[in-house]
N, C-alpha and C positions, 0 to 999 in steps of 0.2 A: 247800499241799495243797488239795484242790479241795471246794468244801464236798458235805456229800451232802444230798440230799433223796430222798424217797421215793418221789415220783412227778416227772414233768416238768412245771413252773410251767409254766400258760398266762395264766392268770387276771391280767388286770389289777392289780389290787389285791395278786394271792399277788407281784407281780413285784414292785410301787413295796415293798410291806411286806418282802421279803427285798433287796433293796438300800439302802431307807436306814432304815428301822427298824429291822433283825436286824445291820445294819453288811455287809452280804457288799459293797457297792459293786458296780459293774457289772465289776470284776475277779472276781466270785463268780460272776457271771453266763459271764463270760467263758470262767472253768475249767468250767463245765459242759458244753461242746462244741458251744453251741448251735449249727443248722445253717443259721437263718434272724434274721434279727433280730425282736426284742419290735416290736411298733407304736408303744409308747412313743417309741422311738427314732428311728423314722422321719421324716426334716425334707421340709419342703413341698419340693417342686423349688426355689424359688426361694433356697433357703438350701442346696441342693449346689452342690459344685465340679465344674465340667467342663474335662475336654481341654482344648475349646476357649478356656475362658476363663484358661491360663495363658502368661505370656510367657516361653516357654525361656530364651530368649537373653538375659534382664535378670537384674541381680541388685544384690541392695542393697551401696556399699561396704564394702571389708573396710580396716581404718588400722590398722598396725602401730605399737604403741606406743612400742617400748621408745629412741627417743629423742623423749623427754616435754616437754626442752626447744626444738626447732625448730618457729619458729612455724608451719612448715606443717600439721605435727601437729593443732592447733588450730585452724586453720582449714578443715582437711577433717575436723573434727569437729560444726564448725558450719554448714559447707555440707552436710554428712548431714543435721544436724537439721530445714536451714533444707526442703532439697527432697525428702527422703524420709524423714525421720519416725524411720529404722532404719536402723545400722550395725552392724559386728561388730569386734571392735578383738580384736586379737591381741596379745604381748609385753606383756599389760597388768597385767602383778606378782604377781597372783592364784596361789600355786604349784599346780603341776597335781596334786600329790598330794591336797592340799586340792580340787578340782574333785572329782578321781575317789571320796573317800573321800565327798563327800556324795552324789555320787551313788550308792554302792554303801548308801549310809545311808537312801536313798531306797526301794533294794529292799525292805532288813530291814524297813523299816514296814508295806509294804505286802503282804509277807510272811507278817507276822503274821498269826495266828489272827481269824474274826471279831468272837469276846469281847474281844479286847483293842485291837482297834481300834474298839470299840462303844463302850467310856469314854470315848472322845474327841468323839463324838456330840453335836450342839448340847444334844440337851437332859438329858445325862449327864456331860458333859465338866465338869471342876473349874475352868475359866475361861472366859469369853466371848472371851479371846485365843487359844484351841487349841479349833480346830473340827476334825477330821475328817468329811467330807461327799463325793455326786456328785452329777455336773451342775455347773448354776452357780446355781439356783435354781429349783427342783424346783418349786414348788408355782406360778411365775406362770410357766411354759414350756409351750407347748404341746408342742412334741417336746423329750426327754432328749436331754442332749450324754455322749456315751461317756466320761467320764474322774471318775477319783477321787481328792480332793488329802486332804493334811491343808497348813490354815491356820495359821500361826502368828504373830502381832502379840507384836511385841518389844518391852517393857515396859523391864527390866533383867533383869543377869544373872543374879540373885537369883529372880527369878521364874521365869526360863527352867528354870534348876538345878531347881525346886523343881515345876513344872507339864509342862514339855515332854515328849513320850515319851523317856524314857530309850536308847531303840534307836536314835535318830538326834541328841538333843539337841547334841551335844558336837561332830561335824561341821557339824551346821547354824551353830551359834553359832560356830563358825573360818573357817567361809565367811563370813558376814557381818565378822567383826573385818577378814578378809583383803582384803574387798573394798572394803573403807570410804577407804584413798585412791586407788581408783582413782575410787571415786564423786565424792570431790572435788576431783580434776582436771577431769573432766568437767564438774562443777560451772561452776567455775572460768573452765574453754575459751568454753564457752557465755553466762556472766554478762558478761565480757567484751565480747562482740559487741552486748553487750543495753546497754552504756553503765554498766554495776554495777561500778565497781571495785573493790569492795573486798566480800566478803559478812561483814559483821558480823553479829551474835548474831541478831537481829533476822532477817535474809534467811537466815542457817542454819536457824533454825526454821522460814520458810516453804519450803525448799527441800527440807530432810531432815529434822523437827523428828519423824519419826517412819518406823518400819519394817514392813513386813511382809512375812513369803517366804512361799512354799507351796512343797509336795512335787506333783505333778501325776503323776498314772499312767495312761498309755494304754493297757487292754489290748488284746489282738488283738481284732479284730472280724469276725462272721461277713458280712457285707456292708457292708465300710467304704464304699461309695459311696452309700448311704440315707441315712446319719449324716454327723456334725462330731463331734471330738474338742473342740473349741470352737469357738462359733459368732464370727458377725461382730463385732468389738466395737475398741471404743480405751481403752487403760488410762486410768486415774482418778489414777494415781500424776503425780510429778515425770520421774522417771527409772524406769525398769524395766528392771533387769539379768539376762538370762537364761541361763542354761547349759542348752544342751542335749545328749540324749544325741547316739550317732551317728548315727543313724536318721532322722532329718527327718523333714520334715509341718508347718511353720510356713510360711504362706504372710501376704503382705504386700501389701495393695491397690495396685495400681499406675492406670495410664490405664484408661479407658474400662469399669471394671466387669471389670478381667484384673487377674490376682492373678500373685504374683514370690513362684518359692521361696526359703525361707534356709536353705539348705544346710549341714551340720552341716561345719563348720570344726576340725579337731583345736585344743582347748587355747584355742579365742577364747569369748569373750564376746558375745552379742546384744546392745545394747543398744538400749529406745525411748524419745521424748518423748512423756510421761502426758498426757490434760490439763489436768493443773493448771500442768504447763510451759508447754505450747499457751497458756493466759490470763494466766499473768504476763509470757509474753512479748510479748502479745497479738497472738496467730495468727502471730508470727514464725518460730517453730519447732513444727512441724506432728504432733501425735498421732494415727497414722494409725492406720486399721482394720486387723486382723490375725483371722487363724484359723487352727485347727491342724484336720488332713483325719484322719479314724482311718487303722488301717493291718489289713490283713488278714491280717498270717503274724507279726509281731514285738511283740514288749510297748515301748512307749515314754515314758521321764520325763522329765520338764523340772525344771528350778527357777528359779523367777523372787524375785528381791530386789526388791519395789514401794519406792522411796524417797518417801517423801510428807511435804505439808506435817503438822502435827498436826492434830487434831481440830477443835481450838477456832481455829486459825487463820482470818483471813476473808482471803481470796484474790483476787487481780484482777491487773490489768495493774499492772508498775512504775514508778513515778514516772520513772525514769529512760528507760522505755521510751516517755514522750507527752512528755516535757520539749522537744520538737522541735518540737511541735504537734500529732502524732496524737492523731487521737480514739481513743479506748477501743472497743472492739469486744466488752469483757466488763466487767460489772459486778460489785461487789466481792460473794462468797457467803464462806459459812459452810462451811470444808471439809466437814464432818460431816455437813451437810443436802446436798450434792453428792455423795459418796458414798451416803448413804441412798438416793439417787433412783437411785444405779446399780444398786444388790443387790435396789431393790425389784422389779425387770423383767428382762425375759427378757433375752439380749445380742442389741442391733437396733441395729450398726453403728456412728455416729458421733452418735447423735439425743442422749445424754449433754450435750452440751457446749452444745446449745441453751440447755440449764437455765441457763446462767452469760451467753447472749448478751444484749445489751441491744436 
């Protein structure tokens, strides 16, 4: 239901205060019918996408999974990582009823009333792990990115049961259980090429020692070519598994400043290398820059599973990765102060990973 207000918001401030203070998200803005977009919203030229700048004809591979044992399998999982950062793997266990039911779980959230997606609010919410919020960080952006998530950081299930919205809880937590060995295959394909034979206790926690999904909701936009659904950036996570809906809009940096769409795939999985993969493997497997374009006639969700090291982990290249004689091209960080540096700033591309260069 679309929210009502009494007169039509122009006012700077009546706009920032009913999308993220009142909770309406730029989905409330959305159901309003605007006919032009807020200036908020509006990104320099230099952060649209144009015609020109995309390559039709490319596309990131697709690796059909479901035989997990041929080493080819493996090794066009790591020839994706090594040269393009993003694949999409198909046949890869996950049941699709499980796929669809989260994403139909993704609706009812964002469905909901704005009171009740307001409790989830950073500074209402009942844990600093369930954020509901828009943008990607409001207050250090000079232009608004169109899209509304709710955050979720996965603690135990105990907490989840006890804190998560009830309206999607129970889907979201059987996507994650469901997805958990295709994630350490993947794993596994990858450590492999890196000289790691074996991931003990030790490298599980630097690799997946911790979780976090989001719910991401694109609504329609009244001049999706002004705007980003999300701007230019390269994840922070290990791995990041994404489901998307049918509808596309995920584009992926290719040559010379031209972007490759990823084309929504019935039943596959996105997957990308974070970079905290990027530095343990050090710069061997490439976490590319990515963005999603809004859309002008359809509402669109994603759900991304970020697999990451934990908090307290300190991060770098692996022993097994310089044992040859390379030198380190990243020095050891504090995951947690590496992430702080990503959320403290607006999203500007690939400049993240500098923070970790020596």
């Amino acid at each position: 239901m679309a929210p009502t207000i009494s007169a039509p918001i122009t006012d700077s401030s009546e706009i920032t205060d009913f999308i993220i203070s009142e909770g309406n998200g730029v989905k409330g803005l959305s159901e309003m019918g605007l006919k032009s977009l807020p200036k908020q919203y509006i990104q320099p030229l230099e952060e649209r996408i144009s015609a020109s700048q995309i390559m039709p004809q490319q596309s990131i591979p697709i690796i059909d999974m479901s035989s997990w044992d041929d080493p080819n399998v493996a090794e066009s999982i790591c020839n994706a990582a090594e040269k393009w950062g993003f694949f999409q793997i198909t046949n890869h266990g996950v049941p699709i009823e499980v796929l669809e039911s989260v994403k139909e779980a993704t609706h009812r959230f964002f469905g909901l009333p704005a009171e009740e997606k307001r409790r989830f609010l950073k500074e209402n919410s009942p844990s600093k792990n369930v954020r509901f919020g828009t943008s990607f960080t409001p207050e250090a952006e000079k232009a608004l990115e169109w899209k509304d998530y709710l955050s979720l950081f996965y603690v135990s299930e105990d907490e989840a049961s006890a804190l998560w919205p009830p309206v999607c809880r129970d889907q979201v937590l059987e996507y994650m259980k469901s997805s958990e060995v295709v994630i350490k295959r993947l794993l596994e394909a990858l450590m492999k090429r890196l000289n790691v034979k074996e991931i003990d206790e030790m490298k599980e926690s630097l690799l997946m020692g911790s979780k976090r999904i989001n719910l991401n909701y694109y609504p329609t936009c009244p001049n999706p070519e002004l705007t980003v659904g999300v701007g230019r950036h390269s994840d922070v996570s290990t791995l990041t598994i994404l489901l998307q809906d049918d509808i596309g809009g995920l584009y992926v940096r290719g040559d010379n400043d031209r972007w490759i769409h990823v084309p929504p795939v019935s039943g596959s999985l996105v997957i990308n290398v974070g970079d905290a993969l990027q530095i343990m493997s050090n710069g061997r497997y490439k976490s590319i820059e990515h963005r999603v374009v809004a859309n002008g006639s359809r509402n669109r969700i994603s759900v991304p599973i970020f697999v990451n090291p934990r908090p307290c982990d300190m991060i770098g290249p692996f022993p097994e990765v310089l044992e040859g004689g390379e030198e380190a091209a990243y020095k050891q960080v504090l995951y947690s102060d590496y992430v702080k540096h990503f959320f403290r700033k607006a999203h500007d591309g690939k400049n993240t990973v500098e923070f970790a260069k020596i």
